[in-house]
N, C-alpha and C positions, 0 to 999 in steps of 0.2 A: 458492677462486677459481680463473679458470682458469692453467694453467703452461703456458710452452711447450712444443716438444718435449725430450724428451732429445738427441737429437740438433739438433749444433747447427751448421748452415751459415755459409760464410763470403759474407758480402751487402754489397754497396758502398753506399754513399751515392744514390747513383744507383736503385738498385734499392729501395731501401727508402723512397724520397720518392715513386717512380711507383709503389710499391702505395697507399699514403697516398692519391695522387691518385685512384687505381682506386675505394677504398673511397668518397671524399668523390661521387663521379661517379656511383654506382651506379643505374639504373635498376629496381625492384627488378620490374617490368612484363618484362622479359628474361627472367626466372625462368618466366612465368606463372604458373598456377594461382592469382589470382586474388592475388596479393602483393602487400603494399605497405610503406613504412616502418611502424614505429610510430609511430605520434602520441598527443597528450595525449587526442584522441578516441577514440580504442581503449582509453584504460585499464577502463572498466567491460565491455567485452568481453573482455581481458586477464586483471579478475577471475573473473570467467563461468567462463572456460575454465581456468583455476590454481588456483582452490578445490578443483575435482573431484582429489581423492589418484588418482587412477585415472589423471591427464594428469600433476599435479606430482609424484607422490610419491620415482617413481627418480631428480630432475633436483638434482644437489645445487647447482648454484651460483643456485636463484630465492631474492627474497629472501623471510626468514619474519619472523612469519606473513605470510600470504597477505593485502591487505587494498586499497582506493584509498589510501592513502598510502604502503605499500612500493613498490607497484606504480607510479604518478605519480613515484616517486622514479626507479625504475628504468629508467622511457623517459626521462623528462629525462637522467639519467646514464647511457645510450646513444645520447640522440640528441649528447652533448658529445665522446664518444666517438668517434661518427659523424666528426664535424668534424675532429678529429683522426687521422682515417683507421686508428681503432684496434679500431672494432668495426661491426655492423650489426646493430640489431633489425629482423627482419620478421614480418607478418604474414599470416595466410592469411584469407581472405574467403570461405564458401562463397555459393551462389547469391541467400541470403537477405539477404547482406551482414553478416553477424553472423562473428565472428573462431570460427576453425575448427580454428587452430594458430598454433605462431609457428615461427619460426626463429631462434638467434643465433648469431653469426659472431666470434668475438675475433681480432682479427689484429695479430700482433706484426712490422712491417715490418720491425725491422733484423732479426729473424731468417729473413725471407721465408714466413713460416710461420702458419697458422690452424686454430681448432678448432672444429667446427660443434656447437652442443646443438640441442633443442628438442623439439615434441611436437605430435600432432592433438587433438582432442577426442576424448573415449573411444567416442562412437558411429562414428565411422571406423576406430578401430586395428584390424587383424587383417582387413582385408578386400584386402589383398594389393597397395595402393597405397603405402604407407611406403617399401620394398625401394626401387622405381623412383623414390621422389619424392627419398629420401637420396644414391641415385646421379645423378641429374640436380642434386641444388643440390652434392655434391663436387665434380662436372665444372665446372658455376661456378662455383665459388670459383676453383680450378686457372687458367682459363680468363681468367675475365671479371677478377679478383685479382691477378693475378700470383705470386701465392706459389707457390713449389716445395715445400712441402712442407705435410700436415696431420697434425694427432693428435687421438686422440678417447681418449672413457673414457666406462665403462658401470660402473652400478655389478653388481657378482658375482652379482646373484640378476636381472637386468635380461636375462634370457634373446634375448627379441624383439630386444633392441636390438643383440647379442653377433650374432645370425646376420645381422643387416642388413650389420653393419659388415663381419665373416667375407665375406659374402657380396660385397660392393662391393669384396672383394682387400686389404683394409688386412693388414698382418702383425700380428701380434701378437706383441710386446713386453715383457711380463709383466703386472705389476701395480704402480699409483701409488698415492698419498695425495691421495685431491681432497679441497681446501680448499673447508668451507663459506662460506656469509658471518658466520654466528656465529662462528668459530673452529674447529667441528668440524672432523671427516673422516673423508669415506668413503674405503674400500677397495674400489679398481675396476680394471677390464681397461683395460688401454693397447695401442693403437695406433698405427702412425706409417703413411705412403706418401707418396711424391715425386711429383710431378709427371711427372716420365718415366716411373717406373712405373703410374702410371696411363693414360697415353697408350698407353703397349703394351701393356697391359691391353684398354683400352675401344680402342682407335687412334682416339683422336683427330685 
């Protein structure tokens, strides 16, 4: 499952009820590209796109197997999430209306801090839109979130995903133990970056 950062900020009461509010408010239409919440109506599109080992296989926290009752499970237990201002499943829509990718967002308010996963369908990956799409939803998180600070992890042979992150300025941090939902655990690259380093990065 997901862990916060290693690094660990000091966040008032105050700042961690207004990301709360941030998450519960989200419009996920800001984003565009065609986003929306997950709903219980997305799950057989959800399935569609998570079956393919080619979209799920490097993503260790979906839940296995793959099936309509893991998956119904999973947006109910994000959209509860949701309300709680602790996490955001979203989904992508291509032009057909049929789910194209998702995104999710785990956010730990008292640590001011969030981790973004997710994935496209595998006829889009590698056609040079990922790069720009990961750096536009980090900026919203930072932005539209409030949290100062994010971390990610990739797992070690997750190549694609390693130069996205590299690329968008995160540092790297070494390597962590990501927790499956079985109990496993992968061994993967860790990243952190702050909110003001990202701003003088991108100048926001």
């Amino acid at each position: 499952m997901s862990a916060p950062p290693k690094t660990v900020l000091d966040v008032s009461e105050q700042e961690a009820q207004a990301i709360r509010e941030a998450v519960r408010a989200v419009d996920p239409e800001t984003l565009g590209l065609g986003r929306a919440r997950a709903e219980l109506k997305h799950v057989p599109g959800l399935v569609a796109l998570l079956s393919d080992v080619r979209v799920s296989g490097p993503i260790y926290d979906l839940p296995r197997p793959i099936g309509e009752d893991s998956i119904t499970r999973w947006v109910t237990e994000n959209q509860a999430q949701a309300l709680a201002g602790e996490a955001l499943l979203l989904i992508n829509l291509d032009a057909a209306g049929e789910v194209s990718g998702y995104s999710r967002i785990t956010v730990w308010p008292e640590r001011s801090a969030a981790e973004l996963a997710g994935a496209v369908r595998a006829d889009l990956q590698g056609g040079g839109q990922g790069g720009a799409g990961m750096a536009r939803t980090f900026g919203w998180i930072f932005e539209t979130l409030g949290v100062r600070m994010m971390c990610l992890t990739a797992a070690l042979d997750n190549v694609r995903s390693q130069q996205g992150i590299d690329a968008a300025g995160f540092t790297r941090m070494g390597e962590r133990e990501a927790l499956r939902p079985d109990g496993t655990t992968r061994h993967s690259v860790y990243w952190e970056m702050t909110r003001d380093d990202w701003r003088l990065r991108h100048r926001l």
